[in-house]
N, C-alpha and C positions, 0 to 999 in steps of 0.2 A: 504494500500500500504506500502510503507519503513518507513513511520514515525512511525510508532507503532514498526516494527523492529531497529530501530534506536535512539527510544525513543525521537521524534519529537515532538511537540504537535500542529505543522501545519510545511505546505511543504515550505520548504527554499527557493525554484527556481521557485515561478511561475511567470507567466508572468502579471500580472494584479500588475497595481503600488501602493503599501502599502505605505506610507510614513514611518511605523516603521522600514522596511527594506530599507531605504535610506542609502548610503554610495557615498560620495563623493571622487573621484579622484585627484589631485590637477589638472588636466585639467578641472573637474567640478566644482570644488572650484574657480579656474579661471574664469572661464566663468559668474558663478553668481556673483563673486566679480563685473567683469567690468559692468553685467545689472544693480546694486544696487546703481553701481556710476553713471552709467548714468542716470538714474532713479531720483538720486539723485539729477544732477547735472543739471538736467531739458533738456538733450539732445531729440534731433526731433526722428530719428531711429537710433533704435538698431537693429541690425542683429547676430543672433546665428547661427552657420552651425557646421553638422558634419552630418560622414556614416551612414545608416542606422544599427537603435539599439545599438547606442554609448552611448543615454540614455537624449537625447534632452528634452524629455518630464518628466525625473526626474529633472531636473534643473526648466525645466519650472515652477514644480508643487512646485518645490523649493523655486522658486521665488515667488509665488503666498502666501506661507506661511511665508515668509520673508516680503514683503512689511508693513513699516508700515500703521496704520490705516489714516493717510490723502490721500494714494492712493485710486481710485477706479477703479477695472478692470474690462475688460471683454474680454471673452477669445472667440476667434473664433476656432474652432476644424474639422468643416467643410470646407473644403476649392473650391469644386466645385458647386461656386455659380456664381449667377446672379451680377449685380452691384445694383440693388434693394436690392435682399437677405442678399446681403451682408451689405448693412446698414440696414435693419432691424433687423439683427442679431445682430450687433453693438449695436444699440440701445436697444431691450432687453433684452441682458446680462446686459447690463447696468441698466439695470430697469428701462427705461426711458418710457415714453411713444410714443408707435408706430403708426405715422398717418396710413389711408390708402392717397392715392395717388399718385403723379409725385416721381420722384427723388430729383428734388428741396424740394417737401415737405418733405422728408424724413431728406433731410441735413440739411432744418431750425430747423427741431424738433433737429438731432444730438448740432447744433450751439446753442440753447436753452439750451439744457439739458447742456453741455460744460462750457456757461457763470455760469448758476448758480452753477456747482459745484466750479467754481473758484474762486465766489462770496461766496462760504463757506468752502473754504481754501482747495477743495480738487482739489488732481487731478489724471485724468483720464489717463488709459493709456489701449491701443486696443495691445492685445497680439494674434498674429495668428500663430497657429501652423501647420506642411504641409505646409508652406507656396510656397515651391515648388511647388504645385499643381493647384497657382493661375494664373490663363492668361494673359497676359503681361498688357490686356483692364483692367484688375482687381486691378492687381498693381497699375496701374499710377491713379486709382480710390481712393487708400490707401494712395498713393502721395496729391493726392488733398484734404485727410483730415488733414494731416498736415498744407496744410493753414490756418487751425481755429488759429486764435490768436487773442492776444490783445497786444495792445502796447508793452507792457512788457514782454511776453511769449508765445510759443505755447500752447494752450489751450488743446490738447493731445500729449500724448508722443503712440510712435509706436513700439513694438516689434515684431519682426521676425523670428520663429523659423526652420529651412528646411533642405532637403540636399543638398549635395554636389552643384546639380543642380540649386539650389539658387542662387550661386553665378555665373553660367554662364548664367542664364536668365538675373542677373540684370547686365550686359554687354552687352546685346543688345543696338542696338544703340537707339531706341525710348523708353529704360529705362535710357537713361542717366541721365536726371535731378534727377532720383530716386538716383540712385547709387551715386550722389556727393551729397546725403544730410545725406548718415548715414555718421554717426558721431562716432560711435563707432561698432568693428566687433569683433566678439569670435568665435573659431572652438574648437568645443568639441570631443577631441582622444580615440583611444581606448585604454585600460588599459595596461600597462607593466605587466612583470611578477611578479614583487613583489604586485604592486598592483589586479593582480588578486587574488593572494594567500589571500591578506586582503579583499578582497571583501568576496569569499567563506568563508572565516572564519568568517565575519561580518553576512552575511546571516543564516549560521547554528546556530549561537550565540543566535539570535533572534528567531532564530524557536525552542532552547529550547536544544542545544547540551550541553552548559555549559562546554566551552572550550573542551570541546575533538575533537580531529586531525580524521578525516570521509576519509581523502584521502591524498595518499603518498605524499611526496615531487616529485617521477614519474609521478605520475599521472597530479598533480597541473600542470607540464611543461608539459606535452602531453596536456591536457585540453587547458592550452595560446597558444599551436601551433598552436590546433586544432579551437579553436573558434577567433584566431588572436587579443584576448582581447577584441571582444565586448560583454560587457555584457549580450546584449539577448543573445546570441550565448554559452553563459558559462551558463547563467539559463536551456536553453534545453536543453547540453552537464549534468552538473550537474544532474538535475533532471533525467535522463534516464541513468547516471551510478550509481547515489547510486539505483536505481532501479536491475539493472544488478547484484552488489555486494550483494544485500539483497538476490535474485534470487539465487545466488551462495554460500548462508552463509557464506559471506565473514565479518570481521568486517571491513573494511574497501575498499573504494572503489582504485584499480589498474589500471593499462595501458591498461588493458585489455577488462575491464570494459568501458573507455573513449573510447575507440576505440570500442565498440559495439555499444557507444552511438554514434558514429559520425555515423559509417556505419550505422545505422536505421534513421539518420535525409538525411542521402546521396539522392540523385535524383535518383541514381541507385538503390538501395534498395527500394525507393517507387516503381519503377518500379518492380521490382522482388518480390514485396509486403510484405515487410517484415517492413512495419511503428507500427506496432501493436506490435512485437516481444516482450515487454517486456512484455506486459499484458496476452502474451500465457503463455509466460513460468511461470507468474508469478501465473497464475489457475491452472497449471500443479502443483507448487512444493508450491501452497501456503498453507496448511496444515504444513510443515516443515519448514518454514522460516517466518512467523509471529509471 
C-alpha cells in the first residue's frame, strides 16, 4: 500500500492501540494526571468521560503502564454482563481464585482475595471500560464493592471509563448514592488544531517519516474540520488520504485528497458503494505508484 510509496516501514493510522504510537493531549495528560492522584491519594471512584474515539482507552492503557508496582489491577472490557459475571470476571483478572456458586460466594472469595493483598501492601483497583454499557442493577453492584474496607481504607479503589452517557445514567435517581461517592471526574476532549497537527506528525514520526511534512498546512485544517479533532476520526481520514495522494503520485497528501477520504468514510458513499475506492484505484495504477 502507501508505506513503501512513502517510505513507511508500518502504517501511521491504524486503528488497533500501539503504545509506541501514544501521544498525549494536554486534555489526556489531564485526565491521567487526576486518575494517578487519585489513585494515589486512595480515592473510592474515579470517573473518566468523553465522545466516542477521543481516545479513552489510550489513557486507560496509559494508566495501566503508569501505575506503580504496589497497585494491582484488573480490567473489565466487557461490559454486558450478568452480576455473577461480572464478579467473576473481577476476580480472574485479578488472579484470584474463582469459586463456583451463590453470589455471596463469589464476594467472600473477592473480600479474601482484597484482605490479603492489603495485608501485603498492595492495592487493588477494578478498572471498567464501556462503562456506559453497564445497567443501572450493574452499577449499584460496583457501588456495593466499594464497601470492602477496613478500618482505615477502602480495600478497592474503582475506575470508570465511558461516554458521554455515563454521566446521564449516573443521575438517575436510584444511582444517587453512586454518583455522591466519586470523588474525582475527568472529561477527555477532542484535539484543537495545533494539537492535531502534533498528533499527525507524532504518528508518521514513528512509523519511520523522519520528520518530513506528508500533508499541507490545507490539508492539516481540512482534516481538524473534517474529523472535529477526534482522533479515531483523523486515523481513518489520514490513513485513506495519504492512500488517495500515493494513488495520484502526489508527494504529499492535499485538500483534495482529505476530502476523498471523508466522502469514502461518508454514509452516502457507502450507500453508493464507493467504501473500497481506494483499493480500486489503487490495483488500477499500482504498477506506477509503488
Amino acid at each position: 500500500m502507501y508505506e513503501e510509496y512513502f517510505s513507511l516501514k508500518e502504517r501511521p493510522f491504524s486503528l488497533t492501540p500501539d503504545p509506541d504510537f501514544l501521544f498525549l493531549s494536554g486534555s489526556h495528560q489531564r485526565a491521567l494526571d487526576h486518575l494517578l492522584f487519585g489513585l494515589e491519594s486512595g480515592e473510592g471512584f474515579i470517573v473518566v468521560t468523553g465522545d466516542i474515539g477521543v481516545g479513552k482507552t489510550t489513557v486507560c492503557r496509559a494508566l495501566l503502564r503508569r501505575l506503580p508496582g504496589r497497585f494491582a489491577t484488573a480490567l473489565v472490557v466487557n461490559t454486558l454482563l450478568t452480576e455473577k459475571e461480572l464478579l467473576r470476571t473481577v476476580l480472574d483478572d485479578f488472579g484470584a481464585p474463582v469459586p463456583d456458586g451463590t453470589r455471596k460466594d463469589l464476594l467472600d472469595a473477592l473480600n479474601r482475595f482484597l484482605l490479603a493483598e492489603a495485608g501485603a501492601g498492595r492495592r487493588p483497583v477494578l478498572i471498567i471500560d464501556e462503562a456506559q454499557n453497564l445497567a443501572p442493577s450493574l452499577l449499584e453492584q460496583v457501588r456495593l464493592l466499594s464497601n470492602l474496607e477496613t478500618e482505615k481504607r477502602k480495600l478497592l479503589q474503582i475506575v470508570l471509563f465511558g461516554q458521554k452517557e455515563l454521566q446521564e445514567k449516573l443521575r438517575l435517581p436510584q444511582l444517587r448514592q453512586f454518583n455522591q461517592r466519586i470523588t474525582v471526574r475527568a472529561t477527555i476532549l477532542p484535539l484543537d488544531l495545533r494539537e492535531t497537527s502534533r498528533y499527525i506528525q507524532h504518528r508518521m514520526s514513528v512509523a519511520g517519516a523522519a520528520g518530513s511534512t506528508f500533508l499541507s498546512p490545507a490539508a492539516e485544517r481540512l482534516l481538524h474540520r473534517r474529523s472535529r479533532g477526534v482522533p479515531r476520526r483523523i486515523n481513518q481520514l489520514c490513513d485513506r488520504a495519504l492512500l488517495a495522494a500515493c494513488v495520484r503520485n502526489a508527494a504529499r497528501v492535499e485538500p483534495e485528497d482529505v476530502a476523498r477520504a471523508a466522502a469514502s468514510l461518508s454514509d452516502g458513499s457507502k450507500r453508493a458503494g464507493w467504501t473500497a475506492w481506494p483499493w480500486r484505484w489503487f490495483r488500477l495504477g499500482g504498477g506506477g505508484v509503488a
